[in-house]
Every structure is written in C-alpha cells, then in structure tokens.
Predicted model as a PDB file, atoms N, CA, C, CB and O in Angstrom, pLDDT in the B-factor column:
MODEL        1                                                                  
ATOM      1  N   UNK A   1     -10.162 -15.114  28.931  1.00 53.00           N  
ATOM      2  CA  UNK A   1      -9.869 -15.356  27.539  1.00 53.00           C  
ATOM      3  C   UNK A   1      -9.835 -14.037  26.785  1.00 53.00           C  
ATOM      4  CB  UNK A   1     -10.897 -16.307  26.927  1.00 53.00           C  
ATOM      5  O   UNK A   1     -10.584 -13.085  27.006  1.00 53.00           O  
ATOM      6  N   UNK A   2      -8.958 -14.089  25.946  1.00 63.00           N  
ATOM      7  CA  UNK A   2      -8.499 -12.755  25.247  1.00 63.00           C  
ATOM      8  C   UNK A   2      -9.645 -12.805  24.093  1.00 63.00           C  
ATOM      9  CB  UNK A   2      -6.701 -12.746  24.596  1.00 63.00           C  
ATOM     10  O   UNK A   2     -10.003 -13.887  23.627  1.00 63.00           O  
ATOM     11  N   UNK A   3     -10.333 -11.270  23.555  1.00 63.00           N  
ATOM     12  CA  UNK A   3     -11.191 -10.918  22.638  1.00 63.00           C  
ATOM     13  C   UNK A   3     -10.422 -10.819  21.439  1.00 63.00           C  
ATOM     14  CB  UNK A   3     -11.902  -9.761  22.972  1.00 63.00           C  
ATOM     15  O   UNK A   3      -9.522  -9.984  21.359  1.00 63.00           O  
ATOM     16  N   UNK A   4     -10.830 -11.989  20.024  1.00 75.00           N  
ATOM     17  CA  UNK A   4     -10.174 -11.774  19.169  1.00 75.00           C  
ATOM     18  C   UNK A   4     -11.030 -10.793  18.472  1.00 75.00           C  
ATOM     19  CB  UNK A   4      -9.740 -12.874  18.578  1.00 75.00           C  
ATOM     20  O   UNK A   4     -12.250 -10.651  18.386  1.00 75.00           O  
ATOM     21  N   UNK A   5      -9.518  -9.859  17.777  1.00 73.00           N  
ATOM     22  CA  UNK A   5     -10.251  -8.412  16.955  1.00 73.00           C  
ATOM     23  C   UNK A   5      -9.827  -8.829  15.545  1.00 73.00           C  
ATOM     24  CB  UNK A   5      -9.507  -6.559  17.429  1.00 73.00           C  
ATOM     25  O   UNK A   5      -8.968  -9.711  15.530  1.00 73.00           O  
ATOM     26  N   UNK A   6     -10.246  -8.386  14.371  1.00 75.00           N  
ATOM     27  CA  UNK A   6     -10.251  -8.155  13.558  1.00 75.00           C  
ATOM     28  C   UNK A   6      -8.837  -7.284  12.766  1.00 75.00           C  
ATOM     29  CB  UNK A   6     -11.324  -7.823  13.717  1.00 75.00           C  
ATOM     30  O   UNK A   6      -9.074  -6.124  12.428  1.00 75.00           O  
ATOM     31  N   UNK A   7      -7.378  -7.853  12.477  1.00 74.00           N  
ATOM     32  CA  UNK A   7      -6.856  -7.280  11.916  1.00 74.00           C  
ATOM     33  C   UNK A   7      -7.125  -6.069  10.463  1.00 74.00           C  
ATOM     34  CB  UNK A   7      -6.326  -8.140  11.924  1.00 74.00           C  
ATOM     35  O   UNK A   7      -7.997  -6.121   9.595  1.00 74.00           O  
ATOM     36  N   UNK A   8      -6.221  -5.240  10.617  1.00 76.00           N  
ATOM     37  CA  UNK A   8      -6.773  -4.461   9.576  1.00 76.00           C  
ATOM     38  C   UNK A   8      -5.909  -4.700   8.375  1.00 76.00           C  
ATOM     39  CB  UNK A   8      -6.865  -2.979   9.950  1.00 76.00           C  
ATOM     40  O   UNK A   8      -4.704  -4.870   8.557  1.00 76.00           O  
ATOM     41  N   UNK A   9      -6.481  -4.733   6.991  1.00 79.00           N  
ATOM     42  CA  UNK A   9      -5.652  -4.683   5.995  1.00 79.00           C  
ATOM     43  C   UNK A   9      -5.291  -3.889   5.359  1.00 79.00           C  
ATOM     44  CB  UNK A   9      -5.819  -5.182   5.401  1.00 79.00           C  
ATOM     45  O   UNK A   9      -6.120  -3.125   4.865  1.00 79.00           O  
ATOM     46  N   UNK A  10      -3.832  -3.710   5.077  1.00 82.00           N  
ATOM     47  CA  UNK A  10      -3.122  -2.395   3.944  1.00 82.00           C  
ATOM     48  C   UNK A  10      -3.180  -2.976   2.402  1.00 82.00           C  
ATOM     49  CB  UNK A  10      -1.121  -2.011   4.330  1.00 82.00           C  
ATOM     50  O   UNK A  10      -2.858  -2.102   1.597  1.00 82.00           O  
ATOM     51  N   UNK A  11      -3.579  -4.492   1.678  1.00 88.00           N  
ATOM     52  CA  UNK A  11      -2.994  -4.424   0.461  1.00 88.00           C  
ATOM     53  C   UNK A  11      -3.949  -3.808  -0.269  1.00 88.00           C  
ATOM     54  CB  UNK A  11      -2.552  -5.644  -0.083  1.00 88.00           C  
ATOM     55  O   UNK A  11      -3.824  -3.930  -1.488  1.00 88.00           O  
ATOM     56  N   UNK A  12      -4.781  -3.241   0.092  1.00 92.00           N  
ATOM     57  CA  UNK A  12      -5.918  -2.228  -1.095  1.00 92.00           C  
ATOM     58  C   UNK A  12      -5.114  -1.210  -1.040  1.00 92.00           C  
ATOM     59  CB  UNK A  12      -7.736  -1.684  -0.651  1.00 92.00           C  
ATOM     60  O   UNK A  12      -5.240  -0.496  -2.035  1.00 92.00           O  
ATOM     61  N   UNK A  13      -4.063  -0.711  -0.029  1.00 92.00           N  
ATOM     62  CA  UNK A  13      -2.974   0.879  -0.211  1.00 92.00           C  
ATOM     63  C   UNK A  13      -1.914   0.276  -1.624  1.00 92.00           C  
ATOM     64  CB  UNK A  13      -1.556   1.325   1.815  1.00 92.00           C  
ATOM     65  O   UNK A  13      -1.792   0.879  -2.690  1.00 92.00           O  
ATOM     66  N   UNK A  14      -1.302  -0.921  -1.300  1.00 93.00           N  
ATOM     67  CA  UNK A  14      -0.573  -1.256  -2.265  1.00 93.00           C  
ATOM     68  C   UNK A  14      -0.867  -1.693  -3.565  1.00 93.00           C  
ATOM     69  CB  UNK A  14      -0.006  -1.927  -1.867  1.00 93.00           C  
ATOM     70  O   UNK A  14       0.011  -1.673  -4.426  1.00 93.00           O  
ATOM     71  N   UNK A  15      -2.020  -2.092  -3.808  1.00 94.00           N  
ATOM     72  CA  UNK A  15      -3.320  -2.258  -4.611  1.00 94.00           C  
ATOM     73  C   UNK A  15      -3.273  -1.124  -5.944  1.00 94.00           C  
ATOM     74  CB  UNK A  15      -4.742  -1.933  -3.492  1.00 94.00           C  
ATOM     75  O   UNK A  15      -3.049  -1.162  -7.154  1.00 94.00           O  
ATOM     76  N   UNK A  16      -3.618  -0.152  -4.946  1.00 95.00           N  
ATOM     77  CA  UNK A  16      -3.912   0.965  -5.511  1.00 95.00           C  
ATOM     78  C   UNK A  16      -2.696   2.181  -5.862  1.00 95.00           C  
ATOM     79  CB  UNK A  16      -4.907   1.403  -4.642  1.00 95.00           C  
ATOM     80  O   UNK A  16      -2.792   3.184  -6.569  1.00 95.00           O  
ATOM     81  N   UNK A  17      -1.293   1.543  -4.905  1.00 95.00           N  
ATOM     82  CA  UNK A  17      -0.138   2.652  -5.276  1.00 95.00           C  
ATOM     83  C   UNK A  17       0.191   1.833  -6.973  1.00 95.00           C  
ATOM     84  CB  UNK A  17       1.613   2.654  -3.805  1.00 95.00           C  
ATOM     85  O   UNK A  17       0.388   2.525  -7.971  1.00 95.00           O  
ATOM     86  N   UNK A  18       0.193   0.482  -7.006  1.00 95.00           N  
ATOM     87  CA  UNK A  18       0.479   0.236  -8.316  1.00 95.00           C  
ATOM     88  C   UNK A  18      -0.037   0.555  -9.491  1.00 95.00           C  
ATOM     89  CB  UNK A  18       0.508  -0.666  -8.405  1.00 95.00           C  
ATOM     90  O   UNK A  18       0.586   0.636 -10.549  1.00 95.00           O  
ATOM     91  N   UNK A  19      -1.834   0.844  -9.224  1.00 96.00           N  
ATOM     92  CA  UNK A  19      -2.403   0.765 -10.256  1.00 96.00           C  
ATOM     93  C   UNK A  19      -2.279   2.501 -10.707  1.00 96.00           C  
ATOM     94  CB  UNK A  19      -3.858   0.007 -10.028  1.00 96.00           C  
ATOM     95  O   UNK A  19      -2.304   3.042 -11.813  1.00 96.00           O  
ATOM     96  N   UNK A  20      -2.151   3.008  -9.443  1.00 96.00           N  
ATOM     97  CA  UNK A  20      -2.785   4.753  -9.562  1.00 96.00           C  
ATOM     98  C   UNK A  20      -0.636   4.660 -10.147  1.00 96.00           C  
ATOM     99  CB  UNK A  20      -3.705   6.161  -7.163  1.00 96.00           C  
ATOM    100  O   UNK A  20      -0.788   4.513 -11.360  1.00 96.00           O  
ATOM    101  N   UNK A  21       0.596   4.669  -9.971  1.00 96.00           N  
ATOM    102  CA  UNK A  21       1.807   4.476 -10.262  1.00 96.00           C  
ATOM    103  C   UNK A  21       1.538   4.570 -11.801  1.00 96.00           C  
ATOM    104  CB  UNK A  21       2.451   3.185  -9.632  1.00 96.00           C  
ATOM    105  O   UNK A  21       1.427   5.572 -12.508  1.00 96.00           O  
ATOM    106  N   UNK A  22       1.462   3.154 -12.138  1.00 95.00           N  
ATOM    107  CA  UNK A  22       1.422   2.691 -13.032  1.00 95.00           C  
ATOM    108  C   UNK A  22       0.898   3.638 -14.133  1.00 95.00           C  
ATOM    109  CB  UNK A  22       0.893   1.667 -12.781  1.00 95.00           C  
ATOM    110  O   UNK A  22       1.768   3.942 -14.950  1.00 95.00           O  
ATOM    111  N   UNK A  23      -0.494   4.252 -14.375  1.00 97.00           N  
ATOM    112  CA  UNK A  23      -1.323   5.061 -14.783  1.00 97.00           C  
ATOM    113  C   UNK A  23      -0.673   6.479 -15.608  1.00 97.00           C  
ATOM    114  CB  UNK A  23      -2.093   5.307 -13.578  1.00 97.00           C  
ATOM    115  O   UNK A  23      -0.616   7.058 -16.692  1.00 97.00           O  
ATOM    116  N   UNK A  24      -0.025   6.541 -13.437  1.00 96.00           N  
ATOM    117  CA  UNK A  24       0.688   8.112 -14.093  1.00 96.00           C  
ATOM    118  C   UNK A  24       2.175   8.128 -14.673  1.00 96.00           C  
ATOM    119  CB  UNK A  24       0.813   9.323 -12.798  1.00 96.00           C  
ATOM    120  O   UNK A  24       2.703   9.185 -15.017  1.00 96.00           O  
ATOM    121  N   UNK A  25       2.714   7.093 -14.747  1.00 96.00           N  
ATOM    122  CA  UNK A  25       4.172   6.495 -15.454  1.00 96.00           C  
ATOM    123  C   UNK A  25       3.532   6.580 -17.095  1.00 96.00           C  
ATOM    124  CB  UNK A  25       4.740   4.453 -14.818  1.00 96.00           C  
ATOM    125  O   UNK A  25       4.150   7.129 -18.008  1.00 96.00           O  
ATOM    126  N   UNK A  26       2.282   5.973 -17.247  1.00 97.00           N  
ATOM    127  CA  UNK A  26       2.266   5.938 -18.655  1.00 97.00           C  
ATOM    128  C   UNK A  26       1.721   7.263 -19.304  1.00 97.00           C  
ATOM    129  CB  UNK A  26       1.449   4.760 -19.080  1.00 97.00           C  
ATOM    130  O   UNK A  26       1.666   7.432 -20.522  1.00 97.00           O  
ATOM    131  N   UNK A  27       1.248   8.366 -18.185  1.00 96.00           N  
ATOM    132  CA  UNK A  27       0.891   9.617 -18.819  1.00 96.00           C  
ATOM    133  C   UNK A  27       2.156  10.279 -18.928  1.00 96.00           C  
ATOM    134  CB  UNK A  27      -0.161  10.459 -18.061  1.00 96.00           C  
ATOM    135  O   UNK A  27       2.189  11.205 -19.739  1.00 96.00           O  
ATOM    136  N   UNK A  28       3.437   9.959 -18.157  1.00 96.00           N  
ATOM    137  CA  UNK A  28       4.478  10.647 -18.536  1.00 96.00           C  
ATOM    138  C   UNK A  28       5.535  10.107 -19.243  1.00 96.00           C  
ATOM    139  CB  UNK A  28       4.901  11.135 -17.617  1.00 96.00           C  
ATOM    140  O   UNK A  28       6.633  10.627 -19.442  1.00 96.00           O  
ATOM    141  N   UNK A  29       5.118   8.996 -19.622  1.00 96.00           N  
ATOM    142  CA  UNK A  29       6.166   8.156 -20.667  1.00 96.00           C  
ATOM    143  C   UNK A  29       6.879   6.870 -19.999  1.00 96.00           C  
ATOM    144  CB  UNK A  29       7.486   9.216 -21.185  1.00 96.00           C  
ATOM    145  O   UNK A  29       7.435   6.020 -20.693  1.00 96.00           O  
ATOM    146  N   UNK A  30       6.822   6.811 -18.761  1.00 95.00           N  
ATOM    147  CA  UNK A  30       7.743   5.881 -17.998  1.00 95.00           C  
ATOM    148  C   UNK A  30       6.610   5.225 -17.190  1.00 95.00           C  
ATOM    149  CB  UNK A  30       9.025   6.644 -17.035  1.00 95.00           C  
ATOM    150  O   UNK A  30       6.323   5.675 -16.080  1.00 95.00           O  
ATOM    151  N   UNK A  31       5.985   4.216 -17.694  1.00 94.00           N  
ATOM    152  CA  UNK A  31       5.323   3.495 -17.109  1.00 94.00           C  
ATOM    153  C   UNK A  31       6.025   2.486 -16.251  1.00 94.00           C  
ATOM    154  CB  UNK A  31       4.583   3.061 -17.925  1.00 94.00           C  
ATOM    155  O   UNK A  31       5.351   2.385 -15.225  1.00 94.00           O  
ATOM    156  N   UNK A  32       6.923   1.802 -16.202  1.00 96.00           N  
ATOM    157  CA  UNK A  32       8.196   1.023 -15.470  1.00 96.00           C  
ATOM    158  C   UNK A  32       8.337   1.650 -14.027  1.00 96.00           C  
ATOM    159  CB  UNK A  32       9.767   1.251 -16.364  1.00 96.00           C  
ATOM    160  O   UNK A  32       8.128   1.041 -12.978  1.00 96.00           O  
ATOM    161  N   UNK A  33       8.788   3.182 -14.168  1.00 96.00           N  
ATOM    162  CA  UNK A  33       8.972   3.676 -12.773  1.00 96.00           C  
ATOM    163  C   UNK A  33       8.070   4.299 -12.212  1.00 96.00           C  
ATOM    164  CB  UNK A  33       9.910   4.414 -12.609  1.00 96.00           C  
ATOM    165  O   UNK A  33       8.233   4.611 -11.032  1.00 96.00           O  
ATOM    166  N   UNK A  34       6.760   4.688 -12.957  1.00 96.00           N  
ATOM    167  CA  UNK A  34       5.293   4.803 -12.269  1.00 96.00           C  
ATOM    168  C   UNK A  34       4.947   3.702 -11.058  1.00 96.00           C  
ATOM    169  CB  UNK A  34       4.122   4.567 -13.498  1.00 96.00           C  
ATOM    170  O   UNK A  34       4.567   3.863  -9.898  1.00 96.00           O  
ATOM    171  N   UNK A  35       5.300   2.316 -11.979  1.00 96.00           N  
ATOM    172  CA  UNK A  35       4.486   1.249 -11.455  1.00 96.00           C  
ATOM    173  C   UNK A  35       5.956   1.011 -10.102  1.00 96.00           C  
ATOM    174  CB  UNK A  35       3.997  -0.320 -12.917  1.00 96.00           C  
ATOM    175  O   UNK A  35       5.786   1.238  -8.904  1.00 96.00           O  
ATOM    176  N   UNK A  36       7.001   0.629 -10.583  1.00 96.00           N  
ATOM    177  CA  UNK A  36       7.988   0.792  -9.257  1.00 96.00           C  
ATOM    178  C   UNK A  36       7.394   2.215  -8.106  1.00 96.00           C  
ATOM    179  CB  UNK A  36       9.861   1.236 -10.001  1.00 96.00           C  
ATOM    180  O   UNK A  36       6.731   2.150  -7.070  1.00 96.00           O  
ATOM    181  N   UNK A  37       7.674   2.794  -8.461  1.00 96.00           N  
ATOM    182  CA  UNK A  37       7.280   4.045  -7.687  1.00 96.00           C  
ATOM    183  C   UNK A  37       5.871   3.733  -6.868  1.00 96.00           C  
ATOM    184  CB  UNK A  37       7.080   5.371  -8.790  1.00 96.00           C  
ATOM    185  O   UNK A  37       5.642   3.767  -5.659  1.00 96.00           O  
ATOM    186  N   UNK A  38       5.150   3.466  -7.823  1.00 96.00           N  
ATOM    187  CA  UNK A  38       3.609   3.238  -6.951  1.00 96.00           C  
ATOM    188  C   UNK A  38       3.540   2.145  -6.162  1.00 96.00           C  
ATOM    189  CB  UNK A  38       2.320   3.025  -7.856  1.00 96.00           C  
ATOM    190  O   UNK A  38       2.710   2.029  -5.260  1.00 96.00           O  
ATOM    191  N   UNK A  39       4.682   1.007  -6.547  1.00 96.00           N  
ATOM    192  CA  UNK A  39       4.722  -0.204  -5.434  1.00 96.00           C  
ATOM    193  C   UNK A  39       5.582   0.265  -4.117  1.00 96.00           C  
ATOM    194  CB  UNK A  39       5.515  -1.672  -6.132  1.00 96.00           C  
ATOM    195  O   UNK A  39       5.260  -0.115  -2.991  1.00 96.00           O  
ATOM    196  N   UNK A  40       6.677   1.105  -4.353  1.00 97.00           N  
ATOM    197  CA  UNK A  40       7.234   1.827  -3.316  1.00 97.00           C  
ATOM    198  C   UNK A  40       6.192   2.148  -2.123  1.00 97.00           C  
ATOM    199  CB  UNK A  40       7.806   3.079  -3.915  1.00 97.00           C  
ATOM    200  O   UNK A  40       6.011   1.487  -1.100  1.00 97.00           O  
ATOM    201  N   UNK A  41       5.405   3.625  -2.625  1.00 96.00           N  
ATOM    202  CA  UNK A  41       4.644   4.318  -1.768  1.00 96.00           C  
ATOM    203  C   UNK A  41       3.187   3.502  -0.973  1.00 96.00           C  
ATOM    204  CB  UNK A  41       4.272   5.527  -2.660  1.00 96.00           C  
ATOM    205  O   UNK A  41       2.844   3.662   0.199  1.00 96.00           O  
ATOM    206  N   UNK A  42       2.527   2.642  -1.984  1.00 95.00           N  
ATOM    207  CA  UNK A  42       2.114   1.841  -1.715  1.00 95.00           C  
ATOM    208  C   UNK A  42       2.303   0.866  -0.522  1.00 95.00           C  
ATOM    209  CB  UNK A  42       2.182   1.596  -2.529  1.00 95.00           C  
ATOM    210  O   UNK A  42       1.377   0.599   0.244  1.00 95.00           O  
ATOM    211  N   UNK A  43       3.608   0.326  -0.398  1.00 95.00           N  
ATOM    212  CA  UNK A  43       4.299  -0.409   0.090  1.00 95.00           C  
ATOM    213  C   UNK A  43       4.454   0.140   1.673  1.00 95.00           C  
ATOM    214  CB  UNK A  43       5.442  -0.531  -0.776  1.00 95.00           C  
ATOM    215  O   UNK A  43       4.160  -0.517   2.671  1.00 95.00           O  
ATOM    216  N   UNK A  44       4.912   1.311   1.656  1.00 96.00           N  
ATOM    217  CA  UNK A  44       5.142   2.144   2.511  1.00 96.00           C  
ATOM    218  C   UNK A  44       3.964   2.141   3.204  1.00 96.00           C  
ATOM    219  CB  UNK A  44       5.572   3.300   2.052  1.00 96.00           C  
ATOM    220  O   UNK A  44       4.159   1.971   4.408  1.00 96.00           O  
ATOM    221  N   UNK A  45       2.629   2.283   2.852  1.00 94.00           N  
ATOM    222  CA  UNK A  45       1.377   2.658   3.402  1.00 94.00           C  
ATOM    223  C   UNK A  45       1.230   1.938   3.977  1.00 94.00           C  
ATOM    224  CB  UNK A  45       0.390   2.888   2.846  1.00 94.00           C  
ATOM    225  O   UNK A  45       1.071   2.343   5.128  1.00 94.00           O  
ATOM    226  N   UNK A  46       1.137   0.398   3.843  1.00 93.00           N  
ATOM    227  CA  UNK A  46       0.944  -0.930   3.863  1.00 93.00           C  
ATOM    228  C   UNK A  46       1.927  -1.152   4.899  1.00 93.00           C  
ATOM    229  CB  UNK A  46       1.102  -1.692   2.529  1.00 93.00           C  
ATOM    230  O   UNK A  46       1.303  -1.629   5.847  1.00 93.00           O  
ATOM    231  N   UNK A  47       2.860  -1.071   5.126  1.00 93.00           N  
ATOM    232  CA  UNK A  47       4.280  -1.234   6.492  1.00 93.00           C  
ATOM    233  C   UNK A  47       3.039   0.020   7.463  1.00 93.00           C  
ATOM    234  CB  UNK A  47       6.848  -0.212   5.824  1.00 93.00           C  
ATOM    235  O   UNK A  47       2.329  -0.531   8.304  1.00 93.00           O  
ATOM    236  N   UNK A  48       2.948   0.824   7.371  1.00 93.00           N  
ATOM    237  CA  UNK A  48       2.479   2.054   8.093  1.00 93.00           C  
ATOM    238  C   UNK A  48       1.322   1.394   8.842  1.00 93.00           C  
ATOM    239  CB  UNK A  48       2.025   3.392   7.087  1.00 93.00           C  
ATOM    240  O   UNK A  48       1.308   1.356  10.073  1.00 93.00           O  
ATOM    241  N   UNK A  49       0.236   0.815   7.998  1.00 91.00           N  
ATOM    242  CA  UNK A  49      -1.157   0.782   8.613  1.00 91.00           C  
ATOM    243  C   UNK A  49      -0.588  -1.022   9.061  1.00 91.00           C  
ATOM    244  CB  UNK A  49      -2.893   1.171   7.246  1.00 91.00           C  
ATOM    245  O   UNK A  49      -1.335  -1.473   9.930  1.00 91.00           O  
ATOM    246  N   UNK A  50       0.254  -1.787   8.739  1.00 89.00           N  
ATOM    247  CA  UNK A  50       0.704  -2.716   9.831  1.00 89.00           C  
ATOM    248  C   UNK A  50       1.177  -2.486  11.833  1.00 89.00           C  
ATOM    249  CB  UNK A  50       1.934  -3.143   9.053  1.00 89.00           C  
ATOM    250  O   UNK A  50       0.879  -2.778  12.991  1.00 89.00           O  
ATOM    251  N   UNK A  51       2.057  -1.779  10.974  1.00 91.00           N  
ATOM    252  CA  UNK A  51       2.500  -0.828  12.442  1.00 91.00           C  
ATOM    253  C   UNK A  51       1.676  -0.748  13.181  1.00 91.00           C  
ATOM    254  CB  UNK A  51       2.855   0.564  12.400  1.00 91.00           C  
ATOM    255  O   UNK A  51       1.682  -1.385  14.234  1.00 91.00           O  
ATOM    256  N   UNK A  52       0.732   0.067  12.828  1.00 89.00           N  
ATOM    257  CA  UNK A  52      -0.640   0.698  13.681  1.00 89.00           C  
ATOM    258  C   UNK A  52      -1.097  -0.727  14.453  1.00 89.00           C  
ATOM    259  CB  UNK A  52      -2.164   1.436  12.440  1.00 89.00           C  
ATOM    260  O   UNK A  52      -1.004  -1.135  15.611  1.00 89.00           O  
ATOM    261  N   UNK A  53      -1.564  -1.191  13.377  1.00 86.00           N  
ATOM    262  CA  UNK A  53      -2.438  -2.342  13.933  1.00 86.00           C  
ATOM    263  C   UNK A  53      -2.073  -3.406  14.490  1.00 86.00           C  
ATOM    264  CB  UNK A  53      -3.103  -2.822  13.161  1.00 86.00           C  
ATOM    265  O   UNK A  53      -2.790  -4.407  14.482  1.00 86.00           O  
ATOM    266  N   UNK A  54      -0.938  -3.366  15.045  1.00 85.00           N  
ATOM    267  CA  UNK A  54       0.342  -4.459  15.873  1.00 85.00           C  
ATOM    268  C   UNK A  54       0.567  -3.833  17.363  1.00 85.00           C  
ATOM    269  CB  UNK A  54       2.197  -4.415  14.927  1.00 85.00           C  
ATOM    270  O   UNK A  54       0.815  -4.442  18.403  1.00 85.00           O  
ATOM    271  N   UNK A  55       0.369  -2.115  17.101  1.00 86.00           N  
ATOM    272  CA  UNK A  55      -0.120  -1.191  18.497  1.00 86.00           C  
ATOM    273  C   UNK A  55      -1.044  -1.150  18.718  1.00 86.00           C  
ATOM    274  CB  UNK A  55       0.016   0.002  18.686  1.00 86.00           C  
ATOM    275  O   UNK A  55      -1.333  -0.125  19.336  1.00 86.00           O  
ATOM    276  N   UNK A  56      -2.115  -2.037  18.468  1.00 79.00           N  
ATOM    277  CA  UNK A  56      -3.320  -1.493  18.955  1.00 79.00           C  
ATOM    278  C   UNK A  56      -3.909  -2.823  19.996  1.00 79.00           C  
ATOM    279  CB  UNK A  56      -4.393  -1.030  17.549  1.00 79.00           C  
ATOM    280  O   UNK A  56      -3.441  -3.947  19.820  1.00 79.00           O  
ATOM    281  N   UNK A  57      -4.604  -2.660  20.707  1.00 65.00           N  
ATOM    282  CA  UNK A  57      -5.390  -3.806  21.331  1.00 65.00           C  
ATOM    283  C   UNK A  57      -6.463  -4.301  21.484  1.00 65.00           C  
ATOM    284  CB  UNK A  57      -5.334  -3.868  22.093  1.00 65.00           C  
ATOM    285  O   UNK A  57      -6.577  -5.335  22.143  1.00 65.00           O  
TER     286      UNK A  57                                                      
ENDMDL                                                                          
END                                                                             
C-alpha cells in the first residue's frame, strides 16, 4: 500500500502576490495593475510550487 503524503500548498504565494501587488499599485498610483500584476506573479509561484510537488514522491 502506497504512503499517503501531504500535498504542498501555493495559495499563501498567490495570497500574498495580490495583497503585496495591490499595496505597491496604490503607492504608485495604479492600484488595478499592482493587484493584476501581483495575481500574475503570484500565480506563477503557485503553478511553480505545483509542479514541484506532482515530482515529488
């Protein structure tokens, strides 16, 4: 019988690209493409640390 492990989670990366995005959009006037932007990179992190954890065993 196979050992079930514990997937890992990315939405605290995407979590946090929106909120930390968001933040610095409104220190530079464009809060809209902060928060796009931070769901981007975010997003990205989140695909990344999936990846990983789909290679792992």
């Amino acid at each position: 019988m196979k050992d079930k492990r514990n997937p890992v989670s990315g939405g605290f990366a995407l979590g946090m690209g929106a909120l930390i995005g968001g933040l610095w959009g409104v220190h530079y006037g464009q809060p809209v493409l902060g928060l796009g932007g931070g769901i981007v990179l975010g997003g990205a992190i989140t695909l990344i640390v999936w990846l990983v954890d789909r290679q792992r065993d």
